[in-house]
N, C-alpha and C positions, 0 to 999 in steps of 0.2 A: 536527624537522619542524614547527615551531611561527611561527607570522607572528604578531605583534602590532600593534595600528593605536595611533597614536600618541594617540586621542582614549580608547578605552576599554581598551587593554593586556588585550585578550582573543585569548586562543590559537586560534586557528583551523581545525577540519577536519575533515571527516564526508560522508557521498553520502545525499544521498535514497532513504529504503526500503531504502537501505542499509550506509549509514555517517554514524557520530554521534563525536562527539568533549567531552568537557567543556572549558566555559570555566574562565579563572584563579579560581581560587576568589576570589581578593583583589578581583575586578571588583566594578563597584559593581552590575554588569545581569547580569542571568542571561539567558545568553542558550540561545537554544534549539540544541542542542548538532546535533541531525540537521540544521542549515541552513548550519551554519558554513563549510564551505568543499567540497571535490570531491578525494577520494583516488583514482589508478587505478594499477593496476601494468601497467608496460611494461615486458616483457622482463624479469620478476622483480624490479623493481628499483621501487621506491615514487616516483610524482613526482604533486607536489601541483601540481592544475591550478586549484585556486584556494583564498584564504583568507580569503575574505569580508573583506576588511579596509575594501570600498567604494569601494578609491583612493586613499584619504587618505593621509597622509604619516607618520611614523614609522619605526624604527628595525625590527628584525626579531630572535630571538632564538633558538637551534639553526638549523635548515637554514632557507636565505633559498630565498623565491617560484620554480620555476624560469621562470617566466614569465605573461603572458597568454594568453587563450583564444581563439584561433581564433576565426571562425562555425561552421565546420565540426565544432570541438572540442568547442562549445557545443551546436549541433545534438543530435551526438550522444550526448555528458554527460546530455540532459534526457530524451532519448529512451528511453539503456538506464534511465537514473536510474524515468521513470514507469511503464514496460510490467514488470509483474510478475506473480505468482500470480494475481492478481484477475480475469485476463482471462480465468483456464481458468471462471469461472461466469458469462461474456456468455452460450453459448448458452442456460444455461437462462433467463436475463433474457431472452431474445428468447423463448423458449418461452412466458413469462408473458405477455407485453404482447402478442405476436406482431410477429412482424418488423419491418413499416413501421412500425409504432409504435415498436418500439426503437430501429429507424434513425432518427426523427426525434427522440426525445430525446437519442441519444448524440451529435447536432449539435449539437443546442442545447444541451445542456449544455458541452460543448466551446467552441463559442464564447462562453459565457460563462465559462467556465474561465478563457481568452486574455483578455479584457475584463476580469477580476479582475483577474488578473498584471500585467497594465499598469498598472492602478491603481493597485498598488503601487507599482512603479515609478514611474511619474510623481510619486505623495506623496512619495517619497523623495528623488527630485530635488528636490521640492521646499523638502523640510527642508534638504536640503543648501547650496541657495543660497541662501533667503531668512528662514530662522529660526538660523543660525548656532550648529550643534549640529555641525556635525563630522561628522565620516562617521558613516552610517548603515548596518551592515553587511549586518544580518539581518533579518526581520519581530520576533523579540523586542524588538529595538532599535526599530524602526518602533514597534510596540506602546508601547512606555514613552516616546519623545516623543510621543508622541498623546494617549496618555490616562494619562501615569503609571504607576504600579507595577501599577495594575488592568488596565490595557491590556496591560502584560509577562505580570502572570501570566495574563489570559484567553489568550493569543497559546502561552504554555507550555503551561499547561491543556490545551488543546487540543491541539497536538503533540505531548504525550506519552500524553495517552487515544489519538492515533489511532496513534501507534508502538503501544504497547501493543495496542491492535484489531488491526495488523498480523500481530503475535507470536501473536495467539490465533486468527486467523485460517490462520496457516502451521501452528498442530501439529492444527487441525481438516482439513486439506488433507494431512496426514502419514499423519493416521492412518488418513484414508477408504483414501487410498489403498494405504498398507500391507496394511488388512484384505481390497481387493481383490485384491491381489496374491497375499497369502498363503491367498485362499479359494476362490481361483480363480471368483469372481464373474462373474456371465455378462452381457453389455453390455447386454445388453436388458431385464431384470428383475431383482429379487432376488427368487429362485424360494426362501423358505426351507423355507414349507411342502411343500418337495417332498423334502425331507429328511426328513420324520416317514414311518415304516413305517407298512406298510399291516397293522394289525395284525390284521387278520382272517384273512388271507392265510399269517401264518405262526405260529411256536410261538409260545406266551409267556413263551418263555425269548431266543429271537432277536427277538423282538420288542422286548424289555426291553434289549437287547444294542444295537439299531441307534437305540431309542428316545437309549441313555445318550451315542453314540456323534455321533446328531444333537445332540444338547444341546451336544456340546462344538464341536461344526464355528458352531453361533450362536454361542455366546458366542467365538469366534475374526473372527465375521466383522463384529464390533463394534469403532467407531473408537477406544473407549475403551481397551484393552489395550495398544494401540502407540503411545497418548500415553502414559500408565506407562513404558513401554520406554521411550522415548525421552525421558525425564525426567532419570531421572540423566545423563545426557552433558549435555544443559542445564544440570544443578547444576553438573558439573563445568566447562562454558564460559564460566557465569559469573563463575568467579574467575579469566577472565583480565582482566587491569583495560588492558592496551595494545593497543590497535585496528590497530596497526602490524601483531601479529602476526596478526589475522583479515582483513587486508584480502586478501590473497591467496585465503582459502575466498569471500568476497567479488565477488571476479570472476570463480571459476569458480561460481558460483551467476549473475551474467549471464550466460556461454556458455552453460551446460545451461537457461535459461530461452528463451535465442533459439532453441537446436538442438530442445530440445524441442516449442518452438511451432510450427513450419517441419514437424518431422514429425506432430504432431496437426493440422497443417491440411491436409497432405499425405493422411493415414487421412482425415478428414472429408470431403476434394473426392471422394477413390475412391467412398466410400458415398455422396455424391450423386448420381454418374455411376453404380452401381449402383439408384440408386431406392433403397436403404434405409429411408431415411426417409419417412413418409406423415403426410398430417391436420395441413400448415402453416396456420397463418391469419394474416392481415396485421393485424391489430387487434384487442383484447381491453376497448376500453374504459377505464373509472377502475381496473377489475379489477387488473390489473398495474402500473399507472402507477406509484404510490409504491413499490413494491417495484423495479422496471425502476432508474425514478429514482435509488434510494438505490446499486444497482450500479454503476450508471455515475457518477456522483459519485466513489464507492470508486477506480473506477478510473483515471480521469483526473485525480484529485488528484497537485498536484504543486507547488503555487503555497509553498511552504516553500524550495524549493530557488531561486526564482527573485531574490530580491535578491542572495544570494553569485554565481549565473550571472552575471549582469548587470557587479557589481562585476569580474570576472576577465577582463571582452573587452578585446580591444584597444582594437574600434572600438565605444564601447557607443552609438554612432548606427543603428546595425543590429540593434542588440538585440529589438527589437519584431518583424521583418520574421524575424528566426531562431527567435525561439518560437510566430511564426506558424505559420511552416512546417513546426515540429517536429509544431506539437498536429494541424494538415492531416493530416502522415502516422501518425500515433498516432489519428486520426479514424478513417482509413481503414483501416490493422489492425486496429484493435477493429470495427466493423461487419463486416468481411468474415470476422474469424474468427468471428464472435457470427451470422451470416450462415450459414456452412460447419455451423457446427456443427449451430447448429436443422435447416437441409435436412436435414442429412444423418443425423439420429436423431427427426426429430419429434416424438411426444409424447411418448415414451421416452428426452428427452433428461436427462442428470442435471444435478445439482446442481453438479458437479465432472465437466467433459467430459471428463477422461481417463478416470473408471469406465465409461463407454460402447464402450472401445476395445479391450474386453478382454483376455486375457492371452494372446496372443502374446507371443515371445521380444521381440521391436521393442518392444513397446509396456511391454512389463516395467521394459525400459532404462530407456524415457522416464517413468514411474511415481517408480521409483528414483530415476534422476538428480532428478527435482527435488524427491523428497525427500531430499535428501541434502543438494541448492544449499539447500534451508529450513532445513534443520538448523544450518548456518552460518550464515545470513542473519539466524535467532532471536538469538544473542548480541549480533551489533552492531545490529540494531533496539534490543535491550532496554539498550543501554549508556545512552542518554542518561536515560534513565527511571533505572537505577543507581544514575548520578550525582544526579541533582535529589535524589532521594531521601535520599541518603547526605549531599548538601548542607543539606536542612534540616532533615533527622532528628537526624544525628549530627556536626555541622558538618566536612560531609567526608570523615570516615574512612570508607577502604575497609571494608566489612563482608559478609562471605561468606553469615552469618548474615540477614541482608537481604535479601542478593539472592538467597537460596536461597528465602524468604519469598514476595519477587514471584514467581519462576519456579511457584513452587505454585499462588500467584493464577491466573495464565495457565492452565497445565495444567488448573486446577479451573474453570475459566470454560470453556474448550477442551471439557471433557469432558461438561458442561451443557450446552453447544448443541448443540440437536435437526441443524441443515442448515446448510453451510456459506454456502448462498444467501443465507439471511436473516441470518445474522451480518454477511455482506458489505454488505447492505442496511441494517442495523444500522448500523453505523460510517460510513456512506457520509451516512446519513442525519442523524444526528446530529454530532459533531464533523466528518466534514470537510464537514457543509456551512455551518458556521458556519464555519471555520475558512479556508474556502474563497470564499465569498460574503459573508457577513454587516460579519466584521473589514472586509475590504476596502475594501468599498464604506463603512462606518463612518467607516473610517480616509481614506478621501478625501474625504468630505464635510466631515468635522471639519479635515483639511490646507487645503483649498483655501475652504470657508466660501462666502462673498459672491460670492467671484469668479468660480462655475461659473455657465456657463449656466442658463434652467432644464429646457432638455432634461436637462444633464448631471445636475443634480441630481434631475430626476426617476426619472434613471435609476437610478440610485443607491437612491436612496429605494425603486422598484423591487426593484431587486437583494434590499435588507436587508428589505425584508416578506417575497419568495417565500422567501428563507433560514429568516426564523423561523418561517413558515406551514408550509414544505415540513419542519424539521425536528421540530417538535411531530409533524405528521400521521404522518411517516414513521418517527420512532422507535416513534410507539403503534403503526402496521401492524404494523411487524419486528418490539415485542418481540409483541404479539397473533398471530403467526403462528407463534412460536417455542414459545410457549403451547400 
């Protein structure tokens, strides 16, 4: 299942957040292994809906292309591809800022999302016609005709800090919610101290008895136990080294993230129409902005997968007008579930909106199933990180040893963050907003030079100050808050 482009004879294949693939080792470009091309299974059966190869011409080696991509196919590639985990912590982002305030940055930053992507784009075409480099697959590739090897490795850098953010952000999202599950956690508080005896009241031998008895119901109702627990199955998923065999956990890790979301917005709209919720407010000020910000950033990152998109249409004259309409409706999900949920818990809203939904049988499910979809999603997120690693560590060789190393980094990073909000904030804020804005607009300034307007170039210019302003301020909040 391997395409090679005739310019770099690099292997091709992987899905955004959640499927990565290594390039040929023998390439001269390291490319970034999560962008490479788009894996789904239909009907059990593996068909590669793209391989980033750009278009270019060249020969193909194991299973050839089965074809081009749709709009339609594209659309929706980008859509399951961006909407993940990150969205179950809009409401509490809307709790910080307060609402209209959230709604107006999760616009704007969206459409500046879309305005990056393009940019890409557009530089690429433009290397492609008029600097005489050959296809141009990936942003790593982008990256190294731009600025050289430093431009590759900031452009890796970055995508493998934010896979890696990703991975530690799913076993921080495992574990809360296992602990909830398992503690039977109440949606409105965590009542602990209502677990200490009232010791006046009784002997002090039952006292001593419900005292030792509370002790262990806390230390149970901590996220830290069931990232341990779910540590070794990670040891062990990381030595599978063929992504063939998890693409399947893969997509049902989509299904239960869409089925999941549909019935957590379903529970939210009830407790609206219940009144539940009390003490909204529309505006919070500078208070929440960088925090709100670095969420939403998190969330609508996605500009990695969009040159392999691009490369795989048919008609890639539509291209612009399909990832329009994608990020519209991916706008519009995320405000109205980040919308539901604040209503519908107000200041009580958590960190992670499924702990507000407490443990009903239903909501059990939905708890579980997506920890279950993350428990799979961890391996192939962490593949391309694997690889790079194994690539310039140990030129290559698979090493178990390794990758048992990282999975402990993760878990031990995991286990150290205080809130899943600010972690999210965290990684939102720093890598993808460079990763996201800064490159970009970089990279088309430095493409296009003399010949942009000086609107465009002001824009630009724009762009890469709020990237490095917002990512300085926004990393010191997150880590100051986690503090």
């Amino acid at each position: 299942m391997v395409s090679s482009s005739g310019n770099n004879n690099n292997s091709n294949c992987g899905k955004k957040k959640k499927l990565g693939q290594s390039c040929n080792s023998s390439s001269p470009l390291l490319l970034s292994q999560q962008e490479e091309g788009m894996v789904a299974a239909v009907n059990g059966e593996e068909m590669i809906l793209g391989s980033g190869d750009g278009g270019g011409g060249g020969g193909s080696t194991g299973s050839s292309i089965v074809g081009l991509s749709s709009p339609g196919k594209t659309f929706c590639n980008l859509v399951i591809s961006i909407v993940g985990a990150g969205v179950l912590g809009l409401p509490y982002a809307f709790k910080v800022s307060g609402w209209l305030e959230a709604s107006l940055i999760m616009c704007a930053l969206s459409l500046t999302m879309y305005h990056c992507m393009m940019l890409l784009v557009r530089s690429r075409r433009r290397m492609e016609r008029d600097w005489g480099v050959g296809s141009v697959p990936t942003y790593s590739n982008l990256g190294f005709h731009a600025f050289g090897t430093a431009g590759q490795a900031a452009v890796d850098a970055m995508v493998l800090l934010s896979q890696g953010g990703f991975c530690i952000a799913y076993l921080i999202f495992i574990g809360e919610n296992l602990a909830s599950v398992f503690t039977r956690q109440d949606s409105l508080s965590t009542p602990a101290a209502d677990l200490l005896p009232n010791s006046q009241q009784m002997g002090a031998a039952a006292a001593a008895s419900d005292l030792m008895g509370s002790m262990w119901k806390l230390q149970w109702k901590t996220k830290e136990i069931y990232i341990w627990i779910v540590f070794p199955l990670q040891l062990l998923l990381a030595c599978i080294r063929s992504l063939t065999n998890l693409a399947p956990f893969s997509m049902f890790a989509d299904v239960v993230n869409l089925v999941s979301m549909a019935v957590v917005m379903a529970t939210e709209f009830t407790a609206v129409v219940t009144n539940h919720g009390e003490h909204v407010r529309a505006f919070s000020g500078m208070q929440g902005l960088l925090f709100t910000t670095g969420v939403a950033i998190y969330t609508v990152e996605g500009i990695t997968l969009v040159l392999p998109l691009e490369s795989e249409m048919d008609d890639r004259s539509k291209f612009g007008s399909v990832i329009g309409a994608a990020m519209v409706c991916i706008t519009l999900l995320y405000t109205v579930f980040g919308l539901l949920g604040y209503f519908a818990f107000g200041e009580y809203t958590k960190d992670i909106i499924t702990l507000n939904l407490g443990n009903t049988w239903q909501t059990t499910i939905v708890k579980l199933g997506l920890c279950t979809g993350l428990l799979f999603t961890y391996p192939v997120m962490m593949t391309p990180v694997y690889e790079l690693m194994e690539r310039r560590l140990i030129q290559g060789h698979p090493s178990v040893l390794l990758r048992s190393v990282l999975v402990l980094a993760t878990a031990w990073i995991a286990v150290a963050v205080p809130h899943f909000g600010n972690f999210l904030s965290l990684v939102g804020s720093s890598v993808c907003c460079l990763l996201s804005f800064v490159l970009p607009a970089s990279i088309h300034l430095h493409v296009f030079g003399q010949s942009l307007s000086w609107i465009a170039s002001a824009a630009d210019y724009l762009i890469v100050a709020f990237g490095i302003i917002f990512a300085v301020l926004g990393t010191w909040a997150s880590i100051h808050n986690m503090m």
